[in-house]
C-alpha positions as CSV (number, residue, x, y, z in Angstrom):
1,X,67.5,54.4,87.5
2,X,66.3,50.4,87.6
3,X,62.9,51.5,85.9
4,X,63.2,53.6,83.1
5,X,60.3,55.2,80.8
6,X,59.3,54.5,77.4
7,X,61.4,57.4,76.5
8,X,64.0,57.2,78.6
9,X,64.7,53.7,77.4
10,X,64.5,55.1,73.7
11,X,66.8,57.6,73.8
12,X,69.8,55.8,75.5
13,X,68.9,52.8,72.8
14,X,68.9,55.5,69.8
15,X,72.6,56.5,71.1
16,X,73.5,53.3,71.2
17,X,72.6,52.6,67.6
18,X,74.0,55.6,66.2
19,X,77.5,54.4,67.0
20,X,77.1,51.2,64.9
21,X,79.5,50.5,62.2
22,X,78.7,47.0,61.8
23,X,76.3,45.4,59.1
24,X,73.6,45.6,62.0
25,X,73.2,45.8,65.7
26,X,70.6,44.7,68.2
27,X,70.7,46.6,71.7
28,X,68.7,45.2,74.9
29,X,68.0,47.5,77.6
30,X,66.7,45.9,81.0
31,X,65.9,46.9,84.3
32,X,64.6,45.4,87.4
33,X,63.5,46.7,91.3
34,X,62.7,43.4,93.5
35,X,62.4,42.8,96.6
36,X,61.9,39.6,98.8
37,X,61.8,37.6,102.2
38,X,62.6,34.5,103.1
39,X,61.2,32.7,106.7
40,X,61.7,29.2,107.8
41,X,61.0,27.6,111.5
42,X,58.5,30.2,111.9
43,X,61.1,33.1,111.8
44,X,62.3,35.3,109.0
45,X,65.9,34.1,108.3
46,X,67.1,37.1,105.0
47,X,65.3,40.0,103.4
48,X,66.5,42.4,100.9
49,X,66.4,44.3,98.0
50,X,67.5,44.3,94.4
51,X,68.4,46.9,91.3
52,X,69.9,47.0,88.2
53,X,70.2,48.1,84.8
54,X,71.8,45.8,81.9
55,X,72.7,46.8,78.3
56,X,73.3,44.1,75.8
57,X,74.3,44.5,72.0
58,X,75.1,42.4,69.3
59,X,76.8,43.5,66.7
60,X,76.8,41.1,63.5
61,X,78.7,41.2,60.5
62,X,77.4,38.6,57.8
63,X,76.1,35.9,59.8
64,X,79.1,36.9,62.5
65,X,77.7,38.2,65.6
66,X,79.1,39.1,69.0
67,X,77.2,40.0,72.5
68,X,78.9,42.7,75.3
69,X,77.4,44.0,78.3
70,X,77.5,46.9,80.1
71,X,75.4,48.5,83.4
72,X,77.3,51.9,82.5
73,X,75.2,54.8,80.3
74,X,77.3,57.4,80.4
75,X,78.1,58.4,76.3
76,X,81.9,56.7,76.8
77,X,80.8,53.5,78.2
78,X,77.8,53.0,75.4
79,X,80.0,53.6,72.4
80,X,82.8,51.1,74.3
81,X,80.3,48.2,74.1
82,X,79.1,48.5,70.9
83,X,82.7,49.0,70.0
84,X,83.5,46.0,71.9
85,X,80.6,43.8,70.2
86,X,81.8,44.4,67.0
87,X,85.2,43.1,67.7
88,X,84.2,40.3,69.0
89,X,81.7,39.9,66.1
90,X,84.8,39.7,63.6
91,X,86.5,37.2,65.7
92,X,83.3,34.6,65.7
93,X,82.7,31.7,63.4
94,X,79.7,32.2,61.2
95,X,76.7,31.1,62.8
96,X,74.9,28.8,59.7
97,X,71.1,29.5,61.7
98,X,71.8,33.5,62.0
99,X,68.9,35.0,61.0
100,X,69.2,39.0,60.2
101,X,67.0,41.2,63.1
102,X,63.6,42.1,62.2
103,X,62.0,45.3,60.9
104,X,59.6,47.5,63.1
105,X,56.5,45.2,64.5
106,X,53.1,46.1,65.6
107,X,52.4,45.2,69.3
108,X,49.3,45.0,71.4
109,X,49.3,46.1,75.1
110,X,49.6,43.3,77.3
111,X,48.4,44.6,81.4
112,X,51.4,43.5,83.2
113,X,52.0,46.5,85.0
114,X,50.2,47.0,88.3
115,X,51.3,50.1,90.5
116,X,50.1,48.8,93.7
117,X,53.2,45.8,92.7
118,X,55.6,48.2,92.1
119,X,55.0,50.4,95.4
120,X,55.9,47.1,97.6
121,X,58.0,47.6,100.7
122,X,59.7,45.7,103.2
123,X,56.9,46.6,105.7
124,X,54.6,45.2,103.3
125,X,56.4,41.6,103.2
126,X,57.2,41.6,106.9
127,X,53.4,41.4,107.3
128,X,53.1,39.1,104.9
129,X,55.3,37.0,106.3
130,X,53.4,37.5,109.7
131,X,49.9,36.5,108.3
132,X,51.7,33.3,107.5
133,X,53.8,32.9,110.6
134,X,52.0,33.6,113.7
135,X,48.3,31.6,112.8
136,X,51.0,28.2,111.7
137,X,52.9,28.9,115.4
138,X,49.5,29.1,116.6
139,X,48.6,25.8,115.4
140,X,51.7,23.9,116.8
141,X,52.8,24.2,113.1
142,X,56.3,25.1,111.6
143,X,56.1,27.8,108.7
144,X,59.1,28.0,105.7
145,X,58.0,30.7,103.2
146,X,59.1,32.7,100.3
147,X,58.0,36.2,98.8
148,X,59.0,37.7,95.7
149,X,57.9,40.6,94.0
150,X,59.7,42.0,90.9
151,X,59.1,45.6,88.5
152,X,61.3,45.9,85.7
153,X,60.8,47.1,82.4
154,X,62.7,45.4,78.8
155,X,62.8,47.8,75.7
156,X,64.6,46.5,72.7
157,X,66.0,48.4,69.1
158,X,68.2,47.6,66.0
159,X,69.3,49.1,63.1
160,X,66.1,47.2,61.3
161,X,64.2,50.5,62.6
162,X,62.8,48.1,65.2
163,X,61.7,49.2,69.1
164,X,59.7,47.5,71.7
165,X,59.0,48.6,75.2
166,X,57.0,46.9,77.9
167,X,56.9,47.2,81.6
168,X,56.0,44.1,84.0
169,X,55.1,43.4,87.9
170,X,55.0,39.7,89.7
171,X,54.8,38.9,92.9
172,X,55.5,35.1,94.0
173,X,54.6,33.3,96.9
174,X,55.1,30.0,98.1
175,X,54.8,28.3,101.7
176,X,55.3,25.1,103.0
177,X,53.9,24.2,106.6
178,X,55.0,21.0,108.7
179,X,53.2,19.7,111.6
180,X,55.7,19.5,114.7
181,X,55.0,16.2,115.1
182,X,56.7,15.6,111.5
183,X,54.0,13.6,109.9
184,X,51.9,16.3,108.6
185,X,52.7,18.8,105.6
186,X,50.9,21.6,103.4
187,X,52.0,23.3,100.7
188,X,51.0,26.3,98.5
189,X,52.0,28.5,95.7
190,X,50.5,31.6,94.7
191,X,51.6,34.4,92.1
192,X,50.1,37.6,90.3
193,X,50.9,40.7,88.9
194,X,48.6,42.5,90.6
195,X,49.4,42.0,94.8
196,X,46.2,43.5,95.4
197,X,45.3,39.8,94.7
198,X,47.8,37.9,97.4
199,X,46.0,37.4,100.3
200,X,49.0,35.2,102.2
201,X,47.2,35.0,105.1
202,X,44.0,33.3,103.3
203,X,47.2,30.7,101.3
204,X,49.0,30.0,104.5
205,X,45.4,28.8,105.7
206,X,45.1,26.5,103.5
207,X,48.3,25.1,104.0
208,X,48.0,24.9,107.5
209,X,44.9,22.5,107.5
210,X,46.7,20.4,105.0
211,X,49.8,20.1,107.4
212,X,47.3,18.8,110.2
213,X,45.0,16.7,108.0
214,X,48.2,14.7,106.6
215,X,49.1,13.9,109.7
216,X,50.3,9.8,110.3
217,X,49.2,9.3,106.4
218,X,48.3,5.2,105.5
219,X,50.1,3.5,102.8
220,X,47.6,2.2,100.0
221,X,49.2,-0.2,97.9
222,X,50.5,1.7,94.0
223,X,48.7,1.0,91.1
224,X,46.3,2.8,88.9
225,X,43.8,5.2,90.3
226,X,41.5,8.3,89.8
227,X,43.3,11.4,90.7
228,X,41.7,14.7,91.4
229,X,44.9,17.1,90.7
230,X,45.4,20.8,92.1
231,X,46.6,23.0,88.8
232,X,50.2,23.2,90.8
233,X,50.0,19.6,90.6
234,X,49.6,19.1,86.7
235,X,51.6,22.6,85.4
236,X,55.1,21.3,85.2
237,X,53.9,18.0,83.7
238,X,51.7,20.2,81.0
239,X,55.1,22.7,80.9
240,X,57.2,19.9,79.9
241,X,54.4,18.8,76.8
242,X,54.4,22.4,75.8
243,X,57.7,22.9,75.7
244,X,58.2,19.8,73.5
245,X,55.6,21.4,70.9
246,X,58.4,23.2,69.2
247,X,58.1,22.5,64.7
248,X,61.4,21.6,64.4
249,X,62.0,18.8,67.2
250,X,59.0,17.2,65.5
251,X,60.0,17.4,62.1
252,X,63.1,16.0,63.3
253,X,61.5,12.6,64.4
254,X,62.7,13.8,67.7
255,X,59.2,14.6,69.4
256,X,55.5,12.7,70.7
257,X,54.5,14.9,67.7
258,X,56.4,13.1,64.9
259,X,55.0,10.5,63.0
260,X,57.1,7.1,62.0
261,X,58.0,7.5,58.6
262,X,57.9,11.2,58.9
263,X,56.1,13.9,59.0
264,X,54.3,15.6,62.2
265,X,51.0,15.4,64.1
266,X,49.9,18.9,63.1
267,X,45.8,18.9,62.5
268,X,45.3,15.3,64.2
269,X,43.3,14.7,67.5
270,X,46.0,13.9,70.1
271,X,44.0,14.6,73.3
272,X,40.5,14.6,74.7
273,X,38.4,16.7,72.5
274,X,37.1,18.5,75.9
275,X,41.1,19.8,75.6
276,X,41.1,23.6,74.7
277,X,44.3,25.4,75.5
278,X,45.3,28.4,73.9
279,X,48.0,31.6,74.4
280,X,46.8,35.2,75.1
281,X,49.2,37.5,76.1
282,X,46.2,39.9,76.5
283,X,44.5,37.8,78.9
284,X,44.0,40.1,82.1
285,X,44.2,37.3,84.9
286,X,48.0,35.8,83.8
287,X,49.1,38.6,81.1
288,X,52.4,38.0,79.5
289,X,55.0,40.5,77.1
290,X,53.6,41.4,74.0
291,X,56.6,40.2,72.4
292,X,59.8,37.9,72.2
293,X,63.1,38.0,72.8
294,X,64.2,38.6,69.2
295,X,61.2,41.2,69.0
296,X,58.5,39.0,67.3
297,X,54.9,39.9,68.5
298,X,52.9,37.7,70.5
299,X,49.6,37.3,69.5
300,X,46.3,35.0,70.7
301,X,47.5,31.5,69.4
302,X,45.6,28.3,69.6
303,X,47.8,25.1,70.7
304,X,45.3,22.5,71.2
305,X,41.5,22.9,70.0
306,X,38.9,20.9,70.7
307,X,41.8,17.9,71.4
308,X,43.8,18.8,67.8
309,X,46.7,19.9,67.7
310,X,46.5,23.3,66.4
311,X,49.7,24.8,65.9
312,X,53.8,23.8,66.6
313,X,56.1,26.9,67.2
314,X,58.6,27.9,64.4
315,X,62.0,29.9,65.3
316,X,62.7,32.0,62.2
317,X,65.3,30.1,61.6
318,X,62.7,27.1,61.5
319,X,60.2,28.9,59.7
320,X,62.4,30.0,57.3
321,X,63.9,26.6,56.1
322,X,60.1,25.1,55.8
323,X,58.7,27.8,53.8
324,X,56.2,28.8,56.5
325,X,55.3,32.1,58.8
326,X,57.0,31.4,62.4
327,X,55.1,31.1,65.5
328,X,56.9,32.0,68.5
329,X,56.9,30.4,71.9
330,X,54.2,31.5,74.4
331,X,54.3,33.9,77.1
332,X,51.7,32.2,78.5
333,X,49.3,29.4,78.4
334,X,45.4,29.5,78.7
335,X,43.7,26.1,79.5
336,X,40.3,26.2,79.7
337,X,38.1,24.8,82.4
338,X,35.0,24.5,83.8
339,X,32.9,25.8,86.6
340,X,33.4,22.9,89.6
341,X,35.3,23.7,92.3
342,X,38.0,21.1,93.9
343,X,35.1,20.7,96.6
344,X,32.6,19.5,93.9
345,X,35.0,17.3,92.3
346,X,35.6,15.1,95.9
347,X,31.8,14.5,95.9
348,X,31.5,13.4,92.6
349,X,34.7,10.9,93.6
350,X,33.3,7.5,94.6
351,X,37.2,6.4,95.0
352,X,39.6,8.4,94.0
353,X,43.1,10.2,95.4
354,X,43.6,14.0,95.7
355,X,46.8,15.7,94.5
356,X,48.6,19.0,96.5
357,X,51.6,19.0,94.1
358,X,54.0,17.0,92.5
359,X,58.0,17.2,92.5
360,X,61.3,16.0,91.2
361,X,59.7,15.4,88.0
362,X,61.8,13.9,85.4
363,X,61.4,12.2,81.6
364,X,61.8,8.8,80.8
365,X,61.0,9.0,77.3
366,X,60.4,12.0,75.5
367,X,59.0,10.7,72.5
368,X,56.1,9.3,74.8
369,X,56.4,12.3,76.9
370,X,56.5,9.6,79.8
371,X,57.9,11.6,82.9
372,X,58.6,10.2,86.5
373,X,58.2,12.1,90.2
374,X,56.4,12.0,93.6
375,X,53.5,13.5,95.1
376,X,54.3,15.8,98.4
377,X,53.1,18.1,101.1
378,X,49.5,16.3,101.6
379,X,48.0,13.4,99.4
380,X,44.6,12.6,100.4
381,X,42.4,9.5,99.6
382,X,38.9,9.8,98.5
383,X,36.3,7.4,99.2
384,X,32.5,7.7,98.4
385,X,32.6,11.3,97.9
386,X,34.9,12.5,100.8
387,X,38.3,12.4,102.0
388,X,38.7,9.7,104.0
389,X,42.2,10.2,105.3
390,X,46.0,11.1,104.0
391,X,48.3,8.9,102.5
392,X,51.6,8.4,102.0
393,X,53.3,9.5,99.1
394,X,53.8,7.9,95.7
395,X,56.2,8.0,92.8
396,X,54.4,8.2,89.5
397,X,55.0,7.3,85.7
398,X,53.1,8.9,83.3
399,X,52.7,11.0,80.2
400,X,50.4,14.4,79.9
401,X,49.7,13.2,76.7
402,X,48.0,10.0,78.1
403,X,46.3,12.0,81.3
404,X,44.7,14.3,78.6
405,X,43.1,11.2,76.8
406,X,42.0,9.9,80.4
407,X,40.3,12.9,81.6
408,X,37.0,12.5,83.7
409,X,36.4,16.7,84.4
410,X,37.5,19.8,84.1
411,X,36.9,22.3,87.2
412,X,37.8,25.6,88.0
413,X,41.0,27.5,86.3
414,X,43.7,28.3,88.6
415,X,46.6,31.0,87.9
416,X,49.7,29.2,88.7
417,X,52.8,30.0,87.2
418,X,52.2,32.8,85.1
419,X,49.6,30.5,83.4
420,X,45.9,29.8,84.7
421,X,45.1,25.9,84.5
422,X,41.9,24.0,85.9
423,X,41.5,21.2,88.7
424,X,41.5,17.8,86.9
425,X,39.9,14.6,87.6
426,X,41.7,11.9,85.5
427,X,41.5,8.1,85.7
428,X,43.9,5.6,85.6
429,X,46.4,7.3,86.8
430,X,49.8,5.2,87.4
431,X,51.6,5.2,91.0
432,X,54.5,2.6,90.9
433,X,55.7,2.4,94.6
434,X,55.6,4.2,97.7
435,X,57.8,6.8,99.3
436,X,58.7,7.4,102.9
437,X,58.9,11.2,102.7
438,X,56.1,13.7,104.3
């Protein structure tokens, strides 16, 4: 029953409305078939396999709401939890930011459905944990992998005469590879909706020969440098700046997007003006849902153009206070590259350090956006166009914000994450001291 149809969905959500006595009510119906397997030390250590089905409703009264859950659907157990939202609707505080659920939206169709994702089986990830397995034992190297692949589907109704249906596939996969001698480490990450794409044998390549060229890495002395940086490398640093680009923190003074004295940066250049990043939840390489949790549709949004800041997002709540439309969050973010590969960038490095990843990120000051981490699994110095030999790893402090004013190029896009980001070559980028760890 994990995956249910359009109309399947529908119907069990139109009995569950019907027995609303509340002002309103908002039912959730999700459902999810995954699968995984996990290796480490070159043999597979757990596999399994997941389903469910969840109903949630919240039943409001005023701007009084309550939330039950149930993973029953027979007609006794759906009335029971709506019956049971409602109660605990009438014993909750008002909530002063309640905003009422919305009326029936129009939505696009977002591709995030493959059926070759969906017909994955544990055959299917033992091999793929072979192809990663057997050529890293081969090579006097240590595999530790993980796959994940997920189908679900999330339809949503109200009493607003709303519905929304969309179904999803993802497969994950990540591997990290050590040399036995433990000096040497690789690393990558790979994810799609479509596994037609995965190759894991072609990924666990890759991190293979990064596990063996990283072997007995020098130490350089911190400072600033030129950093070539994988899109793995940069997401979580450009995840943190997007997720900071919400209206109200900056009209709040609380964000790098408020102004002193007030106000927010909303139409100014912040950035590079080679900076284009946008959201498409119809873009076919890293689709996302066609719309949000409260049942808002997602549409093609600019965020940065040509280095301005295009747009902040706007709960309703947000929206509502500030007399404007609201602008949800993204599914998914679109950052737009150019055509050289990682390759091209080395030889256009005259001195320079390559970037596998970074980790343990953490902010210093969000209204700079200054964050803090290492690099890991494989740093590598450049030197007149070619990479002269690993290093050891660094911890860094710095700010997307400033790395987007510092950019050199722009290379290939990347999808990592959901999102699809390009290799970057930025200057002046600030290590502060070394670290011990491979």
């Amino acid at each position: 029953m994990a995956i249910l149809s359009k109309e399947e969905a529908k119907q069990i959500l139109e009995k569950v409305i019907s027995f609303s006595k509340a002002d309103g009510l908002v039912a959730n119906l999700n459902g999810n078939n995954s699968g995984n397997i996990r290796y480490a030390r070159n043999t597979v250590s757990t596999a399994g396999e997941n389903s469910d089905v969840t109903l949630g409703v919240q039943a409001y009264y005023g701007k009084k709401s309550g939330v039950a859950t149930v993973n029953e659907f027979d007609t006794a157990s759906l009335e029971k939890v709506v019956r049971r939202a409602e109660e605990l609707a009438k014993l909750a505080p008002e909530n002063p930011e309640f905003m009422e659920p919305l009326p029936q939206q129009e939505y696009g169709e977002s591709k995030t459905y493959a059926e070759a994702t969906a017909k994955i089986t544990p055959d299917y990830r033992a091999q793929a944990a072979a192809n990663s397995i057997n050529p890293a034992a081969a090579k006097d190297v240590t595999a530790a992998g993980f796959l994940e692949d997920n189908n679900s589907f999330a339809a949503m109704m109200n009493t607003k005469g709303l519905f929304a249906y969309n179904k999803a596939t993802n497969v994950d996969f990540t591997v990290t590879m050590r040399s036995n001698d433990g000096t040497g480490s690789g690393w990558v990450t790979r994810d799609y909706n479509d596994v037609s794409k995965l190759n894991t044998a072609e990924a666990s390549q890759i991190a293979i020969d990064k596990a063996l060229g990283s072997r007995n890495a020098k130490a350089i002395e911190p400072g600033k440098y030129t950093v070539i940086l994988e899109p793995a490398a940069s997401a979580e640093l450009l995840g943190n700046m997007f997720f900071s680009m919400g209206a109200r923190q900056a009209d709040e003074g609380r964000s790098f997007l408020s102004k002193k004295g007030g106000g927010t940066k909303l139409g100014e250049k912040l950035v590079d003006e080679r900076i284009n990043i946008y959201a498409d939840p119809f873009n076919t390489e890293a689709p996302a849902a066609p719309w949000t949790g409260d049942g808002q549709a997602r549409k093609k949004l600019d965020i940065i153009k040509n280095g301005v800041v295009s747009n902040l997002f706007y709960d309703r709540y947000w929206a509502s206070q500030k007399n404007v439309a609201p602008v949800p969050f993204p599914g998914n973010v679109i950052f737009e590259g150019g055509t050289a590969s990682v390759e091209d960038m080395i030889k256009d490095t005259k001195k320079g350090i390559l970037v596998t990843r970074f980790w343990y990120i953490r902010s210093v000051d969000p209204q700079t956006q200054l964050y803090t981490g290492l690099t890991r699994d494989s740093t590598f110095f450049i030197e007149n166009g070619k990479i002269k030999h690993p290093i050891k790893n660094f911890r860094f402090n710095e700010s997307p914000v400033i790395m987007l004013n510092n950019l050199e190029a722009l290379g290939k896009q990347v999808r990592t994450g959901g999102n699809l980001i390009p290799y970057m070559k930025i200057r002046d980028f600030t290590f502060t001291s070394l670290s011990d760890a491979v």
